[in-house]
N, C-alpha and C positions, 0 to 999 in steps of 0.2 A: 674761789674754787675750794672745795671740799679737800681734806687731808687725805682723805679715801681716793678722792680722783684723782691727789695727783702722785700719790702713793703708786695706780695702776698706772698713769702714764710714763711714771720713771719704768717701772717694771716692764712694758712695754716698749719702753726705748731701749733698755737694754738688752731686750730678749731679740728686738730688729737686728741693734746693731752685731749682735753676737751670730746672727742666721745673714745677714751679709759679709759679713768679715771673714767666714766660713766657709761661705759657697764653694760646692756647693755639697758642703758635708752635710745640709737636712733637708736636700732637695725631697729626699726618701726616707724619713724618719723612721720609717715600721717596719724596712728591707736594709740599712744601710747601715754600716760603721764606718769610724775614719779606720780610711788604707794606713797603716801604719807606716809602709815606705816613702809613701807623699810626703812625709814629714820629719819623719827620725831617721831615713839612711842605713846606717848598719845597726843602728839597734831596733828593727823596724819588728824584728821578730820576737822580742823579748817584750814590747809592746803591744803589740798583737795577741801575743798569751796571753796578757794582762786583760785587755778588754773582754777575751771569752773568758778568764776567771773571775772576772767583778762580774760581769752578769748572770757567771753561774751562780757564785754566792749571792747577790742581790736576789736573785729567783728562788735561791731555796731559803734564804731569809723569810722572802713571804711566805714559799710551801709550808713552813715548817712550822710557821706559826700559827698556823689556820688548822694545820692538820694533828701536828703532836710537839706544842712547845715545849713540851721540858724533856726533847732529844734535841732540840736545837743545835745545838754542837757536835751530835752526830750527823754529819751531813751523807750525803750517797757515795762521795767518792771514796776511793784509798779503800773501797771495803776488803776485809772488814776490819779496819785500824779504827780503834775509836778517837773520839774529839776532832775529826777531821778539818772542820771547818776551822779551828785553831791554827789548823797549819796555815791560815792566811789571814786576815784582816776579816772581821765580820761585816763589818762595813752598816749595820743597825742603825748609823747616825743620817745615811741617806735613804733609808725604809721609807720614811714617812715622805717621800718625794717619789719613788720606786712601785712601792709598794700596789698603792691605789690603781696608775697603770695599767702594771701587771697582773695584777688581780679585776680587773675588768676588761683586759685584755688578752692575756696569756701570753703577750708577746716580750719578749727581755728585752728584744732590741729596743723597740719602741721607750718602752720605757728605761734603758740603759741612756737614749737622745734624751730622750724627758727631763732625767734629773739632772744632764752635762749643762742643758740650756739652764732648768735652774738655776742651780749652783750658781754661773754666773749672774743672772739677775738676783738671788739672796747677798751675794757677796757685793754688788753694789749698791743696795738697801741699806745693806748693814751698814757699810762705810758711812755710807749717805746722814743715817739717822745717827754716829759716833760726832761725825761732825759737825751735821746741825744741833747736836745737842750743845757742844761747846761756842761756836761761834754764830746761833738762829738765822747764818748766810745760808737760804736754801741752794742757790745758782752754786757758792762753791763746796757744798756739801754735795751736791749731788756729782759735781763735776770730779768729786774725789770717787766718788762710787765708781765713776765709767774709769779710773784711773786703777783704783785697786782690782774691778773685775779683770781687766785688760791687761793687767801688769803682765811683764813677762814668765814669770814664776808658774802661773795659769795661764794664760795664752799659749804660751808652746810647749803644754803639758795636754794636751785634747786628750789622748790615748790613756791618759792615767787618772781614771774617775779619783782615785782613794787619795792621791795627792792632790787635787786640784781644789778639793774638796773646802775649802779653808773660808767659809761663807760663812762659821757664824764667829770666827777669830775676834771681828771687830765688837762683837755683842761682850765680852768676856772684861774688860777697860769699861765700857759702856754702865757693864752691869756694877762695879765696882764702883765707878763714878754717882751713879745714880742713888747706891746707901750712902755716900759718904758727904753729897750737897746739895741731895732734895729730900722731899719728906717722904719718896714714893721707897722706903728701907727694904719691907717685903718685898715688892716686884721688881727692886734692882737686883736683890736675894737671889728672888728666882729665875729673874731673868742670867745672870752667871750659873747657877746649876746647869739650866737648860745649853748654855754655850757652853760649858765645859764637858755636859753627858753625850751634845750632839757631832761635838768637836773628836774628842773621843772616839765615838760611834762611827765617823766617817772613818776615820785611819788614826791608827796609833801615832803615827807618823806625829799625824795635827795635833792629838791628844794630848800628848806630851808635850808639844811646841803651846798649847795650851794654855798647861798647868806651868809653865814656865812662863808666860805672858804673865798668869796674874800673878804667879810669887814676886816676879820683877816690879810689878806695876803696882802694886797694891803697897809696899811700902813705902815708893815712890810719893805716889798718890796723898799718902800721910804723911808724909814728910814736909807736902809741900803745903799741908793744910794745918799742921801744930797740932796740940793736945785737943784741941776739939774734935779731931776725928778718931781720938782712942776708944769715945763711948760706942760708935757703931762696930766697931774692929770686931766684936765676939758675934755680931749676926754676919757677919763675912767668912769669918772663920768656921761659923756652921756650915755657912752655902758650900764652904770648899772641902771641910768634912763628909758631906752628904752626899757631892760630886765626886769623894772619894774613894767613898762607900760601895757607891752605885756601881762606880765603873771595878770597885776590885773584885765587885760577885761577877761581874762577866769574865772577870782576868782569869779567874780558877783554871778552866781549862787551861791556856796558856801556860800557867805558871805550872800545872800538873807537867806539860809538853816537855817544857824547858827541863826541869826536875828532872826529868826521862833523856834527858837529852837529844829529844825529836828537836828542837829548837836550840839552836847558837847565843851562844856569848860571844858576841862577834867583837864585844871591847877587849877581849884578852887572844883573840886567834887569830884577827886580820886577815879573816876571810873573802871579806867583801871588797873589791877592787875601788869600793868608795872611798874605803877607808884610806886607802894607800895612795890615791890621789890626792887627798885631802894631806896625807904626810909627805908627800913631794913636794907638792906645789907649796907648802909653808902661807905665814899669814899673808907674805904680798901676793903671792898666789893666787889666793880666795880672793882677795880685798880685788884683785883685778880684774877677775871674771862680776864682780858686782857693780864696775862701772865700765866694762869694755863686753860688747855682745857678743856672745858664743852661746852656738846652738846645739854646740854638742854636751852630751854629758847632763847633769840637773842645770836647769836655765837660773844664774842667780841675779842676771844682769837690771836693775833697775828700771833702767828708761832714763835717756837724756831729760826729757820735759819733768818727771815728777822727780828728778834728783836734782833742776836748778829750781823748781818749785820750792822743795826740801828746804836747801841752803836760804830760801826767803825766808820761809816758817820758821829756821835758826834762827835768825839774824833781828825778823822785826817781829816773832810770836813771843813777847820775852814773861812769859806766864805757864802756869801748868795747862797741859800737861805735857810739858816742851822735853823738861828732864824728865820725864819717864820715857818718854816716845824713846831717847837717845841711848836711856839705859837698857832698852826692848832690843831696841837695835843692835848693841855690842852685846850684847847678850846672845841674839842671834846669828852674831856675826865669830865670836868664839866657840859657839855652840857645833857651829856648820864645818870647824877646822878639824873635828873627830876628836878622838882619845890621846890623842900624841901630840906637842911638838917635836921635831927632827932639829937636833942640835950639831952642831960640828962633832958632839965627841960623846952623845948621845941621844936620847930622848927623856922628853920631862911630860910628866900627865897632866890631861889640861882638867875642865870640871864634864864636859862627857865622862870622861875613864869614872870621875869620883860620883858622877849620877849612875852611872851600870852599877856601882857597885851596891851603892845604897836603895836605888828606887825600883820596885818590881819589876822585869820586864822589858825595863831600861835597855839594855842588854844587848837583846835581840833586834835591836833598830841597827839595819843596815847600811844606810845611806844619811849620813848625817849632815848634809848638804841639804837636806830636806828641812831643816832648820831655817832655811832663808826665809821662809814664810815670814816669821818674825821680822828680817830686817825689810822686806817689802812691804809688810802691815805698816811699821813705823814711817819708812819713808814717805809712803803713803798719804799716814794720819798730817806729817808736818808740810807735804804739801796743798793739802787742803789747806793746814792754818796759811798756809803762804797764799795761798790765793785768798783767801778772804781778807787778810789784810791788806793786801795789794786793791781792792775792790774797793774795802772800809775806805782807802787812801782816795781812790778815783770818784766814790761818790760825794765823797767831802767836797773834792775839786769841781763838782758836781759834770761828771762826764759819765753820768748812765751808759749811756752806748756801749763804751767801752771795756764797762767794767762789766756789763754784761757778756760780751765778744770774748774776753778774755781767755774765761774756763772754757770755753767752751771749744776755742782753736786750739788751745794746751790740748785738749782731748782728743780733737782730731787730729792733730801733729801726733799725737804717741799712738794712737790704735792702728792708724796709716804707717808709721811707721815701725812697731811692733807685732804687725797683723806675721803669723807664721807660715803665710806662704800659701804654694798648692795643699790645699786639704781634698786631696782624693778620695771619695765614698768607694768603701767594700760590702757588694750586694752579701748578707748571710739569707740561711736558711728558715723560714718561719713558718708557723701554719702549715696549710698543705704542702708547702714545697718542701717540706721537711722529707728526709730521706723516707723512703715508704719502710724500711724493717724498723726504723726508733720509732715507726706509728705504728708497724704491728708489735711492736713491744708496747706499746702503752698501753691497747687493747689485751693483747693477750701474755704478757710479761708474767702474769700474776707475783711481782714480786720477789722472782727472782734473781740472782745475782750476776751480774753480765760483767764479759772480758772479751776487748775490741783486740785483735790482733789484723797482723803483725804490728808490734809497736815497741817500743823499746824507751828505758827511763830519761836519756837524751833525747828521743823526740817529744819532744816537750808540745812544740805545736801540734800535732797529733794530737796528744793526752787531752791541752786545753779545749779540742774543738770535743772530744768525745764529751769533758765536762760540760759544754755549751751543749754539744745533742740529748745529752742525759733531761736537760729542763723538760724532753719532751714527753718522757715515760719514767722518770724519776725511780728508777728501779736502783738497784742496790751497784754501784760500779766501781770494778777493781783498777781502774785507769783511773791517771789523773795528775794532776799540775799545782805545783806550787814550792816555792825556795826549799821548806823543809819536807822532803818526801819521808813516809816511814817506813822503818827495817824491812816489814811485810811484802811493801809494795816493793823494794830495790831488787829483791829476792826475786819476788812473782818475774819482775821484768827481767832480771836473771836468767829467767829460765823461758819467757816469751823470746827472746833474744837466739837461744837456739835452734830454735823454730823452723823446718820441721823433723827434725829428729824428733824420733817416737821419744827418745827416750827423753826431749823436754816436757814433751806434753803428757809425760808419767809426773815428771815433776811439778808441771803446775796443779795438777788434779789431789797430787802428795800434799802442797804445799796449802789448795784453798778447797779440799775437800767439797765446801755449801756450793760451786760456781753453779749455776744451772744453764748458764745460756754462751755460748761462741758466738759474735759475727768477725766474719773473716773480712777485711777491707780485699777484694782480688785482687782489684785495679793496683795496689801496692807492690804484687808478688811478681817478683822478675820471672821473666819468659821461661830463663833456663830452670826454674825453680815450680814450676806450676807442677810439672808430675809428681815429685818430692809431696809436696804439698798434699793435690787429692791424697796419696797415698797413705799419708799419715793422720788424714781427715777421716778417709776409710778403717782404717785400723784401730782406731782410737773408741770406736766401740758407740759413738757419736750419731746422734736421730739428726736427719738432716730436714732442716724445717721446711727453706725454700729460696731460693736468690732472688735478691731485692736491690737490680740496678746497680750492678757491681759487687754487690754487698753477698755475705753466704752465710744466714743463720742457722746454727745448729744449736742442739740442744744437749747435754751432760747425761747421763743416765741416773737415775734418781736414786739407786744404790750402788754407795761407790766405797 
């Protein structure tokens, strides 16, 4: 069999087993999302936002770049605050997955399914191809792939494209491997750019988890090879120059954000409730949630099967890249504990606090549990070696059968038993069913600038679904969702908030002079409040377009 065929048939096996495991979340791929309560519980809502905000950004990623890429970071919402799309993850590393889709289809959802199913099948590719490169066992090279795509780190993250995203993690060691003990120097080069630009691109998150993979692993790597691999060290240290480069022209904005302080340094304010879990709970804390399953909270819990897998690949993989895999691991295993340890009689900075300080950007990463990526990658890498050596050993003894059976019930034991449960599909709105005023805004919008009322800066689901209806007519919108909101918008919603006293709606007109368009969600407005309302809808000096199925488009007056 061809390397091509059997290339499509792993990608095929994994793409089945990912659309049964699921069911029936792509029953309806072109209409559906995961229900975010199916699965997450009480943070079903803050997940939910998540998925209409990746498909917003995913969507205007491609609008933007067909139509006017060098505003690309001006995105439609929060108008008119600039760098908008800053205030969340660009997510550019999953485009080239997204992209094509969407752009032949128009549909986000669609392609929002499209790239989730990827992902999983890139991410056991990738595995696949890290470990048959060390060990040429295809059976347990691939059976690490169905193990890394499945891990639970990914598995019961469905709702969160931007984290789950860690598909080209394993390319990153690979590409490193590949200058430092064949002769292919250039394409292992480039192959690390490419995983480090693409790693990057999906979520800062993985970006940085990353670039900490290969600073770990790469002097590892030489250590474990002697002076002979000093001569390649300067074509590595370009690829990660160039990788550095790359990604710091996109960081601009951000870094401009942060400067402004639209953006947190969440290592010195302990903002984030990650944070403070992560200082609670102390190292045994962590260390416990990464072999004991808990579904709440970032899932860091390994898997029974690939952590006694692990401890084989300790025990009898006694070669490179054994110690780097271990030093990836503690590495992401202190990385995940945050900025602090909590001492009896105080606290002491771990090296998160000492990378906010020093690396761009750093900073702004909230949930540093998201770091497990790393210790799941490595556990990973060392149970594939453990199965292929356990194979090596079984075909010596010459018991094919079994050393074929092996990986392959390793894998159904952990996907059976790491599967995340009911994934309930939530029908959204596409195409024609899309609300009829966002499609007479598409047509007749001309551009300008629209505010969804009643809504308010805590309705956050709200906000997120106006950014998800916006893909439809992509007009300029003063709503919208995301951790770091700016001054402009808190204000606007300030004054949407009092709503309908005239005298807010003097102040939002004060505040965004350009707005040109209202729709009023009705179905929103309490019974006792509907008179109020016309009232102040009438007064406001306001052209009234037409009601659109609950919905009440008006228009601003054009000298204002």
């Amino acid at each position: 069999m061809s390397i091509v065929l059997r290339i499509l048939g792993a990608a095929a096996a994994l793409a089945i087993t990912f659309v049964i495991f699921t069911w029936p979340l792509l029953r309806h791929p072109a209409t559906t999302v995961l229900d975010a309560v199916s699965l997450y519980g009480p943070a079903a809502a803050l997940v939910q936002r998540d998925i209409n905000l990746t498909m917003w950004v995913l969507a205007w990623d491609s609008h933007a770049l067909v139509t006017d890429p060098l505003h690309l970071f001006n995105a439609n919402a929060f108008w008119p605050a600039p760098y908008t799309l800053a205030l969340s993850e660009h997510m550019l590393g999953n485009l080239p997955l997204f992209g094509p889709v969407y752009l032949l289809t128009g549909n986000p959802v669609l392609a929002h399914q499209t790239t989730l199913v990827a992902s999983f099948v890139l991410s056991g590719l990738a595995m696949a191809w890290w470990i048959w490169f060390w060990t040429r066992d295809t059976t347990a090279a691939l059976a690490a792939g169905f193990l890394y795509a499945f891990a639970p780190f990914r598995f019961w993250q469905l709702g969160n494209l931007h984290v789950v995203s860690t598909q080209y993690l394993p390319l990153v060691p690979l590409g490193i491997d590949l200058v430092l003990t064949t002769r292919r120097r250039v394409a292992g080069a480039c192959l690390l750019v490419a995983a480090l630009v693409l790693s990057t691109g999906c979520s800062y998150y993985v970006g940085y988890a990353a670039f900490a993979l290969a600073g770990v692993y790469l002097p590892c790597a030489m250590l474990a090879r002697g002076r002979a691999s000093l001569a390649r060290l300067p074509l590595l240290l370009v690829a990660l120059a160039v990788s550095g480069g790359f990604l710091a022209a996109l960081s601009v904005p951000y870094v401009l954000l942060q400067h402004a302080g639209v953006i947190t340094d969440h290592t010195k304010n302990f903002l984030s409730l990650a944070f403070m879990n992560a200082l609670f709970s102390g190292p045994t804390g962590i260390f416990m949630r990464y072999v004991w399953p808990k579904h709440d909270g970032i899932p860091l819990f390994l898997g029974a099967v690939p952590m006694v897998l692990a401890l084989v690949g300790i025990a009898r993989w006694r070669r490179a890249p054994r110690g780097a895999l271990l030093a990836v691991a503690l590495t992401g295993f202190v990385l995940s504990l945050g900025p602090y340890l909590a001492l009896s009689d105080g606290q002491i900075a771990l090296p998160y606090r000492w990378l906010g300080a020093i690396v761009p950007g750093f900073s702004a990463m909230r949930v540093p549990q998201r770091f497990a990526s790393l210790v799941t990658l490595a556990t990973v890498a060392l149970a594939g070696f453990g199965l292929a050596s356990v194979r090596a050993s079984l075909l010596a003894a010459r018991r094919p059968r079994v050393a074929l059976a092996i990986p392959w019930l390793a894998v159904a034991i952990s996907i059976v038993a790491l599967r995340p449960g009911y994934t309930q599909p939530l029908a959204m709105s596409v195409g024609a069913s899309v609300p009829p005023a966002y499609r007479w805004l598409a047509e007749h919008g001309d551009g300008g600038p629209l505010l969804e009322v009643p809504s308010a800066a805590h309705h956050l689901q709200r906000e997120s679904v106006a950014m998800y209806y916006s893909t439809a007519h992509w007009l300029p919108l003063a709503n919208g969702y995301t951790p770091y909101p700016p001054t402009s918008y808190t204000n606007l919603m300030d004054a949407v908030m009092r709503l309908p006293d005239p005298a807010a709606m003097a102040d939002i007109r004060a505040q965004q002079p350009g707005l040109r368009w209202l729709l009023v969600h009705t179905y929103r407005i309490p019974d006792d409040e509907r008179a109020a309302w016309t009232s102040m809808l009438d007064g406001a000096g306001l052209r009234r377009i037409g009601e659109f199925d609950r919905m009440a488009l008006y228009e601003f007056p054009t000298a204002q």
